[in-house]
DRENZA-726481 format. One record per residue (C-alpha): x, y, z; residue in three letters. Coordinates in nm, 2 decimals, padded with zeros to 4 digits. Each point is the difference from the previous one (the first is absolute). Layout:
N
   east  north     up residuo
      X      Y      Z     ALA
...
END
This chain:
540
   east  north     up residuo
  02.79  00.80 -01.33     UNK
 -00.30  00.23 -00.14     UNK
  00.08  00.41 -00.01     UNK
 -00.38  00.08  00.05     UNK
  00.05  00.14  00.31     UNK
  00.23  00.22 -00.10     UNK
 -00.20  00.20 -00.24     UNK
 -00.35 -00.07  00.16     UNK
 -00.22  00.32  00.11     UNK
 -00.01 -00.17  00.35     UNK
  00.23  00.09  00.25     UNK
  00.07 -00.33  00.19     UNK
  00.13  00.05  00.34     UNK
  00.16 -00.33  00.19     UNK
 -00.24 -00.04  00.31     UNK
  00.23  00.02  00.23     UNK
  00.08  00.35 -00.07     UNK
 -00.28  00.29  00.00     UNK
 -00.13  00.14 -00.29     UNK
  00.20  00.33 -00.14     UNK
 -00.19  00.26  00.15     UNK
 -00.26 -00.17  00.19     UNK
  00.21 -00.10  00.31     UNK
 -00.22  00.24  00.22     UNK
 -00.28 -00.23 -00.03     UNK
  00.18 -00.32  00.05     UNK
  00.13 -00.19  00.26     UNK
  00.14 -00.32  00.05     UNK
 -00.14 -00.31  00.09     UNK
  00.11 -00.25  00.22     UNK
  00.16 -00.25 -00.29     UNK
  00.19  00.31 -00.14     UNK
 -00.25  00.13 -00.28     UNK
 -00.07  00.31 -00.02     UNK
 -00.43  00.03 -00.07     UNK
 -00.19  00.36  00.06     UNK
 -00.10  00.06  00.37     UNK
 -00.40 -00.12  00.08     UNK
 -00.16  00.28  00.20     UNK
 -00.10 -00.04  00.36     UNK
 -00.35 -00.05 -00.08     UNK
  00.07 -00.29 -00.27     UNK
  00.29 -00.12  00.27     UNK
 -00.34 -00.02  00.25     UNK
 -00.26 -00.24 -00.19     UNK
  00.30 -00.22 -00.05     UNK
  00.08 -00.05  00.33     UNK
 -00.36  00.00  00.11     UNK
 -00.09 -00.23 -00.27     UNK
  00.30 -00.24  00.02     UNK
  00.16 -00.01  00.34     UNK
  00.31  00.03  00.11     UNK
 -00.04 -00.32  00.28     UNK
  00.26 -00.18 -00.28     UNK
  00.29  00.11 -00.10     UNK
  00.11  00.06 -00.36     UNK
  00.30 -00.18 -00.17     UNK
  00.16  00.35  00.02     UNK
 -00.11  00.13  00.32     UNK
 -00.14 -00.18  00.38     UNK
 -00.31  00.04  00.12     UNK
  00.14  00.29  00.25     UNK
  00.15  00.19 -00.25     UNK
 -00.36  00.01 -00.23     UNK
 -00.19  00.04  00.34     UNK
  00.20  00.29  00.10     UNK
 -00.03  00.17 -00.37     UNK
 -00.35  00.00  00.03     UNK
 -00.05  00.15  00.35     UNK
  00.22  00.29 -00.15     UNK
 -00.24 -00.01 -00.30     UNK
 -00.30 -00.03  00.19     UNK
  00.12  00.32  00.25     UNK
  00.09  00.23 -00.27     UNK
 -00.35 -00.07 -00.15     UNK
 -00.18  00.04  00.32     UNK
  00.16  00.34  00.07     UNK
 -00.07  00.06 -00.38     UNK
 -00.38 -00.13  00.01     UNK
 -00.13 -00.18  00.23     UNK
 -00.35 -00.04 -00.15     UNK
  00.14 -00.11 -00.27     UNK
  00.15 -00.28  00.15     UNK
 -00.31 -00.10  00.18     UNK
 -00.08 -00.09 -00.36     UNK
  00.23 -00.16 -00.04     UNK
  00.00 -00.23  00.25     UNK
 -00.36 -00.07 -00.02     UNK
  00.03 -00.08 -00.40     UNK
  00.32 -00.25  00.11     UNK
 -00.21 -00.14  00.29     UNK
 -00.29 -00.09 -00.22     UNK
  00.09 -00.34 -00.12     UNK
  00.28  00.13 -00.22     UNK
  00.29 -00.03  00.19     UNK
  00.17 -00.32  00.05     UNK
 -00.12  00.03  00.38     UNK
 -00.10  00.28  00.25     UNK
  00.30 -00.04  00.17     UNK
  00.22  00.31 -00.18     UNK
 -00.38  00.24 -00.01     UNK
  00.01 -00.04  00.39     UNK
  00.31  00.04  00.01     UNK
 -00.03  00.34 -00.18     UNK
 -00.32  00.08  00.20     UNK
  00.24 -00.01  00.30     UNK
  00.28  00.24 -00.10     UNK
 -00.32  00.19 -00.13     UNK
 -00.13  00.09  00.32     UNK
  00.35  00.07  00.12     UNK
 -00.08  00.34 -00.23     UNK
  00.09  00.26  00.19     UNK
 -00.24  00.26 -00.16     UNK
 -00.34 -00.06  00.06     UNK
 -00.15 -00.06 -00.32     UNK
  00.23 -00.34  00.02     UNK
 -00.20 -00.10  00.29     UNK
 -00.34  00.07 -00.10     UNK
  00.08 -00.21 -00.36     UNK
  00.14 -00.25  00.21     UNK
 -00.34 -00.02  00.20     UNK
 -00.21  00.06 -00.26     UNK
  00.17 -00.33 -00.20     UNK
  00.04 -00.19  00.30     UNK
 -00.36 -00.24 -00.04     UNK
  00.12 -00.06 -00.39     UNK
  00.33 -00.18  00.08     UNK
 -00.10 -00.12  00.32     UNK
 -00.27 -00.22 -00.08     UNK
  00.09 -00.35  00.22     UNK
  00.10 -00.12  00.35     UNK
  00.33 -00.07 -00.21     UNK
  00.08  00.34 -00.16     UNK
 -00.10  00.12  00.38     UNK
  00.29 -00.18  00.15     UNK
  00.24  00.07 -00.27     UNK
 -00.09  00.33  00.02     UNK
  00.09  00.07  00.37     UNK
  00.33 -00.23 -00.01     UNK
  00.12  00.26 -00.25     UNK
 -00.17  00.30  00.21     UNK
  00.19 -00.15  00.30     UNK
  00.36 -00.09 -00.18     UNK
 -00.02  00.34 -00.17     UNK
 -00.19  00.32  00.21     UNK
 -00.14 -00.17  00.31     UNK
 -00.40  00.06  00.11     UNK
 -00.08  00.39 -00.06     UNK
 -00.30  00.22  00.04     UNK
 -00.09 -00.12 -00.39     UNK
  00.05 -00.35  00.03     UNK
 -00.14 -00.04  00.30     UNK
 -00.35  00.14 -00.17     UNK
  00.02 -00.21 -00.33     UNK
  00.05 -00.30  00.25     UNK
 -00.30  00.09  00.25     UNK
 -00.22  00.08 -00.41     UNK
  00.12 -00.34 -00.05     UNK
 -00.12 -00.17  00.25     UNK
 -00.34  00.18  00.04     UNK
 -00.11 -00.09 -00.36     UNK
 -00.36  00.03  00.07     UNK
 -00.10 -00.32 -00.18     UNK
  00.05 -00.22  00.24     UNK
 -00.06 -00.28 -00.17     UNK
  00.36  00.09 -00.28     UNK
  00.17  00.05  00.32     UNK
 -00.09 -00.28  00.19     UNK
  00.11 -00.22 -00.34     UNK
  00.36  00.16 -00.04     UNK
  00.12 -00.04  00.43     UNK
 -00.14 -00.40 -00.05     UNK
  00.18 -00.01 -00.34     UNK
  00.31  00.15  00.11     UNK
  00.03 -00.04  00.38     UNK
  00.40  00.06  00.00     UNK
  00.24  00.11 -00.28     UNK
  00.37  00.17  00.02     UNK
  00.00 -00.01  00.37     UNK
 -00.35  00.17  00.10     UNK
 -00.29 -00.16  00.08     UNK
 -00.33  00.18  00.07     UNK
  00.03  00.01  00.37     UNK
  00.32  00.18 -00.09     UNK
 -00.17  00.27 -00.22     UNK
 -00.32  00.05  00.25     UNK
  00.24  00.11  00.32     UNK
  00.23  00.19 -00.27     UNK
 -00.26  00.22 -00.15     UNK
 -00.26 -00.01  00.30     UNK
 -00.30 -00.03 -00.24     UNK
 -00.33  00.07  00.13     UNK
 -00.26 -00.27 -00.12     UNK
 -00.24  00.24 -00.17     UNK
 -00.33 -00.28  00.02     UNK
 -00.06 -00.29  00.17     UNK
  00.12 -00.22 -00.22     UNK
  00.31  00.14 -00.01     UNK
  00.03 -00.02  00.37     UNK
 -00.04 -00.36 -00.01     UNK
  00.20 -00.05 -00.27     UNK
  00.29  00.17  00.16     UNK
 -00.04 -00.21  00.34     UNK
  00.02 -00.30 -00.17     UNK
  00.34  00.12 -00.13     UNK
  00.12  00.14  00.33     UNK
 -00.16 -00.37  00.17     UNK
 -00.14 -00.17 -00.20     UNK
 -00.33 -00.24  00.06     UNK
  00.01 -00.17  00.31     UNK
 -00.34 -00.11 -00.02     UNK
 -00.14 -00.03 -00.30     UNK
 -00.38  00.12 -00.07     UNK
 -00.23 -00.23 -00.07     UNK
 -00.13  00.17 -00.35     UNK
  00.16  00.18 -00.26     UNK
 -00.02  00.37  00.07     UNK
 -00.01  00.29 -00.22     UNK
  00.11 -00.05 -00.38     UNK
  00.33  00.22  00.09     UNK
  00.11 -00.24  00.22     UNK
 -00.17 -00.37 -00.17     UNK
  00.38 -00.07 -00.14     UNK
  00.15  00.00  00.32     UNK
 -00.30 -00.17  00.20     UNK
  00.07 -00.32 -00.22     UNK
  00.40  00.02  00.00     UNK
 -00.05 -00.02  00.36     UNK
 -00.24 -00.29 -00.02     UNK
  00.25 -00.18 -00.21     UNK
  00.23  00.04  00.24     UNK
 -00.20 -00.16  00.25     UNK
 -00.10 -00.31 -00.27     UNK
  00.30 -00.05 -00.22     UNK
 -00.11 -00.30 -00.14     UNK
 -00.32  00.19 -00.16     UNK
  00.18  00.26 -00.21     UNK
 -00.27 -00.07 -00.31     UNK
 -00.31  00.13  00.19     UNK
  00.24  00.31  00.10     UNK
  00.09  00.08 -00.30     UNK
 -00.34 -00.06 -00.18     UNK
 -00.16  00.22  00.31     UNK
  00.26  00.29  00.04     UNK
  00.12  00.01 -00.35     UNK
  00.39 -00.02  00.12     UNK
  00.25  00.01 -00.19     UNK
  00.37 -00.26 -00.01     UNK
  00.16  00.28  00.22     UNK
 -00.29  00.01  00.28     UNK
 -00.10 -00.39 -00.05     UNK
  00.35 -00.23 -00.04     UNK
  00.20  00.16  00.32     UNK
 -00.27 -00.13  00.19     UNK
 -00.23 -00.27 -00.15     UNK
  00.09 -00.37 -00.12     UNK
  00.00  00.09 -00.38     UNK
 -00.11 -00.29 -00.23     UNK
 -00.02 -00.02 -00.33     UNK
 -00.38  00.07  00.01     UNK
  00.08  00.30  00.22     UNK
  00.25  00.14 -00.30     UNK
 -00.24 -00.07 -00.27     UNK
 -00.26  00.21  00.25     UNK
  00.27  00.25 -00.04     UNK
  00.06  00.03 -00.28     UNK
 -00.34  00.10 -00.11     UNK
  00.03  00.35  00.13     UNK
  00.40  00.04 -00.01     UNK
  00.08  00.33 -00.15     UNK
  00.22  00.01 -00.26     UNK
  00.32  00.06  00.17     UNK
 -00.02 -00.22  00.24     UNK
 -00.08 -00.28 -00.30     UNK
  00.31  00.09 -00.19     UNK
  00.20 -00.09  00.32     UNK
 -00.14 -00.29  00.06     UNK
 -00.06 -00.18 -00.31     UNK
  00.31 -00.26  00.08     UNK
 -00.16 -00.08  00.33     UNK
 -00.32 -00.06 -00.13     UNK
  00.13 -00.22 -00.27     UNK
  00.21 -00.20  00.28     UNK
 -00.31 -00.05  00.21     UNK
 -00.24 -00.14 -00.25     UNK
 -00.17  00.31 -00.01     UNK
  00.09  00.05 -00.37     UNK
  00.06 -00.29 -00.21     UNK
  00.00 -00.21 -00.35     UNK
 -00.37 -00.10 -00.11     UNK
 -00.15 -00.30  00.03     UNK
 -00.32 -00.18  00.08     UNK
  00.08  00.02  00.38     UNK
  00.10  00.40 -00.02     UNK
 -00.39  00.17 -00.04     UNK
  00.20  00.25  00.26     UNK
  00.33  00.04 -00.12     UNK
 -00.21  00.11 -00.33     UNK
 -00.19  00.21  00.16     UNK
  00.31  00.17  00.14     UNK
  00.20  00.00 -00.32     UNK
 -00.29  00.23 -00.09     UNK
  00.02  00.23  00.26     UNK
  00.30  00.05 -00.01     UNK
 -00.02  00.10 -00.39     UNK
 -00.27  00.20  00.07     UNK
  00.16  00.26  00.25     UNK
  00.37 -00.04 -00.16     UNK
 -00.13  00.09 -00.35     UNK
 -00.28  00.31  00.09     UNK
  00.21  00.32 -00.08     UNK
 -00.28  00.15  00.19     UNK
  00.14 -00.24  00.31     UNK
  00.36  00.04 -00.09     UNK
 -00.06  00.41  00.03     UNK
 -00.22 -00.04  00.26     UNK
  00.29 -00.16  00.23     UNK
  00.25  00.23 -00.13     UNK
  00.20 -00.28 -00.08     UNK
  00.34  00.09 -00.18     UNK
  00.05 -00.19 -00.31     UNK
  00.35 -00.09  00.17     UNK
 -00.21 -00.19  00.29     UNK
 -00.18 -00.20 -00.28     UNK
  00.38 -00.06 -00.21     UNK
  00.11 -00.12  00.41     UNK
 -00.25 -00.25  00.06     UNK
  00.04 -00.18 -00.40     UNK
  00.37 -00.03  00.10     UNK
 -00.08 -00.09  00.35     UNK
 -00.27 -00.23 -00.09     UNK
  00.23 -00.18 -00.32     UNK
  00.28 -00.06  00.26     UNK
 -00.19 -00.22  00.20     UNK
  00.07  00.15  00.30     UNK
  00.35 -00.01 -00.05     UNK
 -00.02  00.42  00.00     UNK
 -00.12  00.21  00.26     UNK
 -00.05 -00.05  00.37     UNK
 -00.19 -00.27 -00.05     UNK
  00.08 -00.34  00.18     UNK
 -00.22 -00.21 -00.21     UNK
  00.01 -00.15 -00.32     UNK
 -00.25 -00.10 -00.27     UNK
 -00.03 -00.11 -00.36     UNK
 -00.13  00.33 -00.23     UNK
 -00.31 -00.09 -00.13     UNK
  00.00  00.18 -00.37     UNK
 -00.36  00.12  00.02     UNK
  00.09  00.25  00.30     UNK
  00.37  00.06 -00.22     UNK
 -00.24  00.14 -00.33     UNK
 -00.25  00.19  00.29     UNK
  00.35  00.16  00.07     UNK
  00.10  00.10 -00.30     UNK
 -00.35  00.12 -00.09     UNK
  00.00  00.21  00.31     UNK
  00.32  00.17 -00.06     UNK
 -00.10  00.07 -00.38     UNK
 -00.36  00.15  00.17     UNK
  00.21  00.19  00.30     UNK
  00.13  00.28 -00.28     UNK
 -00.21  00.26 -00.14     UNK
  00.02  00.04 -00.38     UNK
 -00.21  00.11 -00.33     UNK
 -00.11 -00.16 -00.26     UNK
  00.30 -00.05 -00.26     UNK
  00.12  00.32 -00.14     UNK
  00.14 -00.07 -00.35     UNK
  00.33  00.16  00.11     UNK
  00.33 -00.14 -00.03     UNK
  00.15 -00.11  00.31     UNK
  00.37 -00.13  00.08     UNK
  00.04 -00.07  00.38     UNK
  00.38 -00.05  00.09     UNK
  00.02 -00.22  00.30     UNK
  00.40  00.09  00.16     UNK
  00.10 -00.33  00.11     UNK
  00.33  00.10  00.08     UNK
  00.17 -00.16  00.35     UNK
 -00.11  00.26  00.22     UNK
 -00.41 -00.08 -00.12     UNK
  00.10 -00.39  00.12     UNK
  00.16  00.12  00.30     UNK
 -00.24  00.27  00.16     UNK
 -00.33 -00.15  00.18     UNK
 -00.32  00.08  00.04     UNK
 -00.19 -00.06  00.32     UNK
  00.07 -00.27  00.25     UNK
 -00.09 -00.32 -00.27     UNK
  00.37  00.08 -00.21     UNK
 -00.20  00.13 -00.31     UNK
  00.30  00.17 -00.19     UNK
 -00.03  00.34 -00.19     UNK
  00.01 -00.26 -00.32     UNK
 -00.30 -00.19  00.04     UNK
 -00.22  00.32  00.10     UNK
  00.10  00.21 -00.24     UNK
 -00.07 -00.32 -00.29     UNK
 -00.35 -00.05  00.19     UNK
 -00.09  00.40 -00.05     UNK
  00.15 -00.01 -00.36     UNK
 -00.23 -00.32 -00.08     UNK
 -00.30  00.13  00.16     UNK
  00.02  00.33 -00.23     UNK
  00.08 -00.19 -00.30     UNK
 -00.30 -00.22  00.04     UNK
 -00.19  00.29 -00.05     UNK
  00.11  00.08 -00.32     UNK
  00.03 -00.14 -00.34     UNK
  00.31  00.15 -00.14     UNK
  00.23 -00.06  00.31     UNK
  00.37 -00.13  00.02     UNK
  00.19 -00.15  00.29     UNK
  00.38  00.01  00.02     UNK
  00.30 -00.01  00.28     UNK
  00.27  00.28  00.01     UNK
  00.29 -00.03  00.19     UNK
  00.36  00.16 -00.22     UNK
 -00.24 -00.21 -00.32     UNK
 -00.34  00.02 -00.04     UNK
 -00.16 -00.41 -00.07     UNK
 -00.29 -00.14 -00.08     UNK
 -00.11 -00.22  00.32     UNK
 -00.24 -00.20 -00.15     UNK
 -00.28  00.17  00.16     UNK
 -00.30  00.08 -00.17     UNK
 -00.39  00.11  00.12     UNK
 -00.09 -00.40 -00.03     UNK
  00.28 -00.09  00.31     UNK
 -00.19 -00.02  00.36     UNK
  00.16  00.19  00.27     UNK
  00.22 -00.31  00.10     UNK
  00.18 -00.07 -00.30     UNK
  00.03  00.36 -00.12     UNK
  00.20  00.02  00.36     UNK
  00.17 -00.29 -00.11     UNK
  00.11  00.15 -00.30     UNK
  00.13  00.27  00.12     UNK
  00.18 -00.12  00.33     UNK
  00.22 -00.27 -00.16     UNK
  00.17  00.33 -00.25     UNK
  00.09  00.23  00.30     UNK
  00.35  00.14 -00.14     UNK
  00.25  00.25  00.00     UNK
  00.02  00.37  00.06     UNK
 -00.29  00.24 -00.10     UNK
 -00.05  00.19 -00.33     UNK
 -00.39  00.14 -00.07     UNK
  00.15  00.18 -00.32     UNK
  00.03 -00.34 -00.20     UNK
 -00.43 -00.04  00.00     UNK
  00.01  00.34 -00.24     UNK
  00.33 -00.13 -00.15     UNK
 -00.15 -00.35 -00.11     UNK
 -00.35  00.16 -00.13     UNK
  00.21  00.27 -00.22     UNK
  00.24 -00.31 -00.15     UNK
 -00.33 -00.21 -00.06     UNK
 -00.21  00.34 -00.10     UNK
 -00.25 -00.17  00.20     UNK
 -00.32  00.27  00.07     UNK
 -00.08  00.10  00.36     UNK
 -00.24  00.21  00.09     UNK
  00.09 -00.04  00.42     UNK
  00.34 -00.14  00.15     UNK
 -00.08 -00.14  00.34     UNK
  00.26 -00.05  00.21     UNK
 -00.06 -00.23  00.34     UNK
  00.39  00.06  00.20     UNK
  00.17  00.14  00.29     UNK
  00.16  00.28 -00.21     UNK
  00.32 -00.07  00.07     UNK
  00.18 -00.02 -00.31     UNK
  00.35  00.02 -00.05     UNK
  00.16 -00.16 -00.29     UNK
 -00.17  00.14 -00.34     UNK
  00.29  00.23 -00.22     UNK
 -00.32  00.23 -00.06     UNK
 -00.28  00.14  00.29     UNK
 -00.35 -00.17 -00.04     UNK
 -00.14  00.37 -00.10     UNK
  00.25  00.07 -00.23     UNK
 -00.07 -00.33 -00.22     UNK
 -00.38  00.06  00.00     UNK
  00.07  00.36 -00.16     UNK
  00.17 -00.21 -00.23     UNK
 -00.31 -00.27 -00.09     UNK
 -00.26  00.32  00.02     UNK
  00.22  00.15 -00.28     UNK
  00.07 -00.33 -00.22     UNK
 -00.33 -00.21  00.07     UNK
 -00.25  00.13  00.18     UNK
  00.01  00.44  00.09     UNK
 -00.32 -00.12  00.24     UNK
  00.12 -00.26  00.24     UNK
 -00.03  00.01  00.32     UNK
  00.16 -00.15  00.29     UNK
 -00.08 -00.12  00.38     UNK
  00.23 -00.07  00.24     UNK
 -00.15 -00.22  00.31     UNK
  00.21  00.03  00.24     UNK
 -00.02 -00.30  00.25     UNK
  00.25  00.10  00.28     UNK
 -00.04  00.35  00.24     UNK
  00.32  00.20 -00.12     UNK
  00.03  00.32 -00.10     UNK
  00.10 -00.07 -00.34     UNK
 -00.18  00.03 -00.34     UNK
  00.08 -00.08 -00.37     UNK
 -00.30  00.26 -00.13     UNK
  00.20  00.31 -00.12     UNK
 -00.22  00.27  00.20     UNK
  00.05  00.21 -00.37     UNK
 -00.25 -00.28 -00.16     UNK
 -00.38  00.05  00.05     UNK
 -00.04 -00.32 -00.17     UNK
  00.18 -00.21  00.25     UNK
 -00.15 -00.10  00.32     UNK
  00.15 -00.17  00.36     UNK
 -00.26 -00.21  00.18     UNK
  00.05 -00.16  00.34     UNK
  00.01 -00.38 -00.01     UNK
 -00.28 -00.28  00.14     UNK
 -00.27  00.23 -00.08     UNK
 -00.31 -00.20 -00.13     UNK
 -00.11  00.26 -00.20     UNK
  00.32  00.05 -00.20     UNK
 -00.15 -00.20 -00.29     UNK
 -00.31  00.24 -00.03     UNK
  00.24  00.24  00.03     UNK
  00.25 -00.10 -00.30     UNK
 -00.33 -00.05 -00.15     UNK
 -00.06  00.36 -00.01     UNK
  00.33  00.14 -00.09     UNK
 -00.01 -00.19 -00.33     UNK
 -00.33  00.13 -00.07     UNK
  00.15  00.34  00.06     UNK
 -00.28  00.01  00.29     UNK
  00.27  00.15  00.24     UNK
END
C-alpha cells in the first residue's frame, strides 16, 4: 500500500462526504455524491437545452420536469427578460427540440409581473415559428394556465401573419397536431382575416372547397389550390406536385405516391424532412446502389449529399446535431429502430453522407495546438439514461460530441471513466458509428471523474484542457474531481484547465465555483466545440 496520500499537500476528501469547510456550497446528488450546487441560471440552459421528456437513471421524467418549473419560476420572478433569452438562444436549433423552450415560454407568460408578459410576447414569433410549435404551444397553454387575455393575443398575432403566403404553408403543412386543428384555433381566438387572402384562407379551414375554382388564384393560396386538385385526381400526384410545389405532408395523405412522385419530392425536401425519411426513400427505390439502370437513383444520391453536407443547409434548418446522430442510427438499423414499419437494406453512400453531415452539424475552429483530453463517463447510469424517443443513451451522445471536438484538433485524447479511467480505442480517425461502438460495449461500474486527473498525474501526461462529457453524478472516487486537479496544476501542469459538459438537467456541478479556470456547460449544444475551442486558447 503506498503512504503518498498521507503526506501529500492535497487534502483528499471521499466523495461521498463534503469537503471540510465547503459544505455550504454543496449538495448532494441523487447517486449520493456530494458536487457544488449549479445556479438557477446554469440549472436553466440545461433543462432548456436537454429536456426533461426522459428520465435520468437517477431521477423520472416528473421529478426533472418539476425541478425545472421551480427553476424556471424563480428565474422569471428574478428576470424575466433574461429568460426570454434564454429561450430564444435554446429554441434556435440548439436544443435537442423546442419542446422544453415552449414549454418555458408557457410558465413564462404565467409571470405575474408584467414585464414577464411583455418578454413573453415580445419572444413569442422566435419559438413559435411552425403550425407544430403552434399546437404544442397551446396543449401546454391549455394543460397548464388555460386561454388568457395574453394568449389569446399571441394566438390571434399568429394567425394574422401578414404574409399570407408563410401562413397559408404552415395550416396545409400542419392541419392537426396534439389535439387542435385549425378550425379549433380560428373559433378559439376569433381572428379577424386582416386581407382577402386571409379570408379565404380561413374559410377553407372552417369548410373547406366545395367547388373548386377553375384557376389557381393568388400566390398565397397556389399551395392549397393544387392540394385540393389532387384530391380531386389522386392518381396525378406528379403534375401537383411539379405545379404547387407540395411537400410529402401535403402530397402522400392524399395523392397515389409513386416512386416518380418521391423522386419529385425529394428535389425540394427540406432538410428535416430528408433526414426522416431517408429509410423510406431507400425502401421505395427512391435511393438506391448505382448501376447502368439507376441515372435517377444517382441523381438522388447527389441530392441528398448536397443538402445533408452544406453547413449553411444544416444551420439553415436548425437541425440539432442529435437529429443527424438519430437518423445514422435510424438509417443503419434498417428500419428495425424508430416508428417506422418498413425495412430496407442501408445503402453505404447515404451511411458516409451521414456521418459527413453530423461531422459538418458542429461549429468548430481551425485546430488550436492545445492539448486536449476529453473523458467520456461511461459508467452504467450513461448506458442507462436515453436521449429522445430513438433510445440514443447518454453514452453514445456524449462519445459523438467528444469525437466531433477531437476531430478538430491535432493534439486530442479520448478515454472512458467510470471508478478507472481506459483507453476505448477511439481516436479522431473512428466515424461516428464505431466510436459509438466503442464506447457502448465498456459501459461499467459506478462513477469516478477524479481518476481522468489521477491517470494524467501517474503518466505525467501534459494537458492543456480536461473535457469532461457526463451526467455529473459521481460517487465513488476516495478524492473530489476539484481537489485532484489542484493536485495535477501543482505537479504537471499550474495552467490546466478543465470543462465539465454536463449532459443531464440537474442541479449539480463538479466546477468548484472558487476556480475561474473551471467552466460548466450545458450539454447537446452544437457550438460546445467552438466553445472548448476558445477556452484553450484562453479566448474566454
Amino acid at each position: 500500500m503506498s503512504h503518498y496520500q498521507f503526506f501529500t499537500q492535497s487534502p483528499k476528501t471521499p466523495q461521498t462526504q463534503p469537503i471540510p469547510g465547503r459544505e455550504a456550497e454543496m449538495i448532494p446528488g441523487r447517486s449520493g455524491g456530494w458536487m457544488f450546487k449549479a445556479d438557477s441560471w446554469q440549472t436553466l440552459r440545461r433543462c432548456l437545452l436537454i429536456g426533461t421528456a426522459q428520465g435520468s437513471y437517477y431521477a423520472g421524467k416528473q421529478e426533472l420536469t418539476q425541478d425545472f418549473a421551480t427553476v424556471l419560476r424563480s428565474a422569471i420572478a428574478q428576470d424575466p427578460d433574461r429568460v426570454a433569452s434564454e429561450i430564444i438562444y435554446a429554441s434556435d436549433g440548439r436544443a435537442l427540440n423546442n419542446s422544453a423552450p415552449l414549454l418555458a415560454l408557457v410558465l413564462l407568460s404565467m409571470g405575474s409581473q408584467p414585464a414577464a408578459k411583455a418578454a413573453f410576447l415580445r419572444s413569442f414569433p422566435q419559438v413559435v415559428r411552425t403550425g407544430s410549435h403552434f399546437y404544442e404551444w397551446l396543449s401546454y397553454s391549455k394543460s397548464l394556465r388555460g386561454f388568457g387575455k395574453v394568449v389569446r393575443q399571441a394566438g390571434r398575432q399568429w394567425l394574422s401573419n401578414p404574409d399570407g403566403t408563410a401562413l397559408a404553408y404552415q395550416l396545409l403543412k400542419y392541419q392537426q397536431r396534439h389535439g387542435f386543428s385549425h378550425r379549433d384555433a380560428l373559433r378559439l381566438f376569433h381572428v379577424k382575416p386582416p386581407s382577402p387572402d386571409h379570408d379565404r384562407l380561413f374559410a377553407w379551414v372552417s369548410q373547406g372547397w366545395d367547388g373548386l375554382p377553375p384557376e389557381p388564384p393568388a400566390p398565397a393560396l397556389r399551395q392549397i389550390w393544387w392540394y385540393e386538385w389532387l384530391k380531386r385526381h389522386p392518381d396525378r400526384p406528379c403534375h401537383a406536385i411539379q405545379q404547387g410545389k407540395l411537400t410529402h405532408e401535403m402530397a402522400a395523405p392524399v395523392g397515389q405516391m409513386t416512386v416518380k412522385a418521391w423522386t419529385l419530392l425529394l428535389e425540394s425536401m427540406p432538410i428535416g424532412a430528408l433526414l426522416r425519411n431517408l429509410g423510406s426513400l431507400t425502401q421505395l427505390g427512391v435511393l438506391s446502389p448505382q448501376s447502368h439502370k439507376a441515372k435517377k437513383a444517382n441523381q438522388a444520391l447527389k441530392r441528398v449529399a448536397q443538402v445533408l453536407t452544406s453547413s449553411d443547409h444544416l444551420r439553415r434548418g436548425r437541425i440539432h446535431p442529435i437529429d443527424v446522430l438519430k437518423a445514422l442510427k435510424t438509417y443503419r438499423s434498417g428500419g428495425s429502430l424508430g416508428q417506422s414499419r418498413k425495412t430496407w437494406e442501408p445503402l453505404p453512400a447515404v451511411v458516409e453522407i451521414l456521418e459527413t453531415a453530423l461531422d459538418r452539424s458542429f461549429t468548430a475552429l481551425p485546430a488550436t495546438g492545445k492539448a486536449i483530453l476529453h473523458a467520456v463517463d461511461v459508467s452504467g447510469s450513461m448506458g442507462y439514461y436515453t436521449v429522445g424517443s430513438l433510445g440514443l443513451t447518454c453514452c453514445e451522445v456524449a462519445t459523438t460530441l467528444a469525437l466531433a471536438s477531437a476531430k478538430a484538433e491535432k493534439k486530442a485524447i479520448i478515454r472512458g471513466f467510470a471508478t478507472e479511467f481506459r483507453d476505448l480505442g477511439i481516436t479522431a480517425a473512428d466515424s461516428f458509428a464505431s466510436a459509438i461502438a466503442k464506447a457502448s460495449d465498456q459501459n461499467f461500474g459506478g462513477t469516478d471523474a477524479a481518476v481522468a486527473y489521477g491517470w494524467a498525474l501517474r503518466q505525467k501526461v501534459w494537458v492543456d484542457l480536461f473535457c469532461f462529457w457526463t451526467d455529473c453524478e459521481t460517487w465513488a472516487g476516495r478524492q473530489h474531481p476539484s481537489q485532484a486537479l489542484g493536485e495535477y496544476r501543482r505537479k504537471v501542469n499550474p495552467k490546466a484547465k478543465a470543462v465539465y459538459v454536463t449532459l443531464v438537467p440537474s442541479g449539480i456541478s463538479l466546477v468548484d465555483p472558487q476556480d475561474s479556470q473551471s467552466w460548466d456547460v450545458a450539454g447537446f449544444d452544437p457550438t460546445t466545440p467552438r466553445l472548448l475551442q476558445l477556452i484553450a486558447l484562453g479566448e474566454v
